[in-house]
C-alpha positions in Angstrom: 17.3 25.7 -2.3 16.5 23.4 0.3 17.2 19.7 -0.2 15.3 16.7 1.6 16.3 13.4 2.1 14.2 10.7 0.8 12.7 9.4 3.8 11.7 13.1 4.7 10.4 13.7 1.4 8.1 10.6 1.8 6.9 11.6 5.0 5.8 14.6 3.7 4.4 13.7 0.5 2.6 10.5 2.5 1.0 12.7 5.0 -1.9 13.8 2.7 -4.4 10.9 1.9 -4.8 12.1 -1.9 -0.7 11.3 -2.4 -1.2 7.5 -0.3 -3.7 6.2 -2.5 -2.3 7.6 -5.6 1.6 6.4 -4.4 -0.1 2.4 -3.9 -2.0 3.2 -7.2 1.2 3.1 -8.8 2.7 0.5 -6.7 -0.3 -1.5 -7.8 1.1 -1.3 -11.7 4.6 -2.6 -11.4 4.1 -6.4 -12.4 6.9 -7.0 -9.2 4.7 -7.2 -6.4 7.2 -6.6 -4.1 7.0 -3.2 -5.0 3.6 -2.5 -3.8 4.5 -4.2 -0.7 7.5 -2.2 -0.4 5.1 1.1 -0.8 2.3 -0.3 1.5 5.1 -0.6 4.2 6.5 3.1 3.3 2.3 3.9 4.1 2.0 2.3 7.3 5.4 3.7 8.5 4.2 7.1 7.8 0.4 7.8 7.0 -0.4 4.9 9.6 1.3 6.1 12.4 3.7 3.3 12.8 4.3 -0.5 12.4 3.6 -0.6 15.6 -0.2 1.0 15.4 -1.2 -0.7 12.4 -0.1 -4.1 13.7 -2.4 -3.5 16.6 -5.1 -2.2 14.5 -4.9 -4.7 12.1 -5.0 -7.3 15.0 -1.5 -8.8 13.4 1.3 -9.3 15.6 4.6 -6.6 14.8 6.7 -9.6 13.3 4.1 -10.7 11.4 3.3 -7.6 9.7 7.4 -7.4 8.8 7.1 -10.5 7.4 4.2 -9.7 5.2 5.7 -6.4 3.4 8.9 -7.9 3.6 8.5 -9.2 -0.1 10.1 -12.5 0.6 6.4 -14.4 0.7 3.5 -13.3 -0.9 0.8 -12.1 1.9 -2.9 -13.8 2.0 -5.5 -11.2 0.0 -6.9 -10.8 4.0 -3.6 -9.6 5.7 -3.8 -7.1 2.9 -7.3 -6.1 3.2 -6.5 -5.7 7.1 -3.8 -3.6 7.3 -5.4 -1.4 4.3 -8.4 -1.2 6.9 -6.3 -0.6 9.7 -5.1 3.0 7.6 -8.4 3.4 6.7 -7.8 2.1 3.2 -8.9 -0.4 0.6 -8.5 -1.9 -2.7 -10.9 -1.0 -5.6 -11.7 -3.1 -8.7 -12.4 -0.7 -12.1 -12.4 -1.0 -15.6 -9.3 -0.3 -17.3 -9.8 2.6 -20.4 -9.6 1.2 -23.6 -10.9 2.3 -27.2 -12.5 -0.6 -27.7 -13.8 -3.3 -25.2 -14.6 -6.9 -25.8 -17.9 -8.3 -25.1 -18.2 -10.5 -21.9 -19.0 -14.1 -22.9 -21.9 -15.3 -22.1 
């Protein structure tokens, strides 16, 4: 039985699309919202290509971008949407499921 380590194991389950969006998904539902920064870093490391490319595509400068998914600040809604762009990414608003929903006031 071969054993991976856990960065290898993330760069493999990273490097198909379906497994990014469904990894930040799940990111997205931990109310600490260092974790979803933790996992969009994890992204641009692998599925980006790099810090390195997706601070240049994300017209952000390298330290910049390791300050924003560093967790220590909370990141502007913009730097988020831009380095989601950069990967060819974004964030989606739905409905969460319930059995029975309120009706919107008026």
């Amino acid at each position: 039985m071969k054993t991976l380590s856990h960065d290898a194991f993330l760069a493999e389950y990273l490097a198909k699309p379906e497994n990014v969006t469904a990894y930040l998904n799940a990111a997205l539902q931990d109310d600490d919202p260092r974790v979803f920064l933790l996992a969009l870093k994890h992204v641009a490391q692998v599925y980006g290509g790099g810090m390195m490319a997706v601070a240049k595509k994300a017209k952000l400068g390298r330290e910049s971008l390791y300050k924003t998914l560093s967790g220590k600040r909370y990141p502007k809604i913009n730097s988020i949407n831009s380095l989601l762009g950069a990967m060819g990414l974004a964030i989606e608003i739905k409905l969460k499921k319930t059995k029975q929903r309120k009706k919107a006031v008026a």
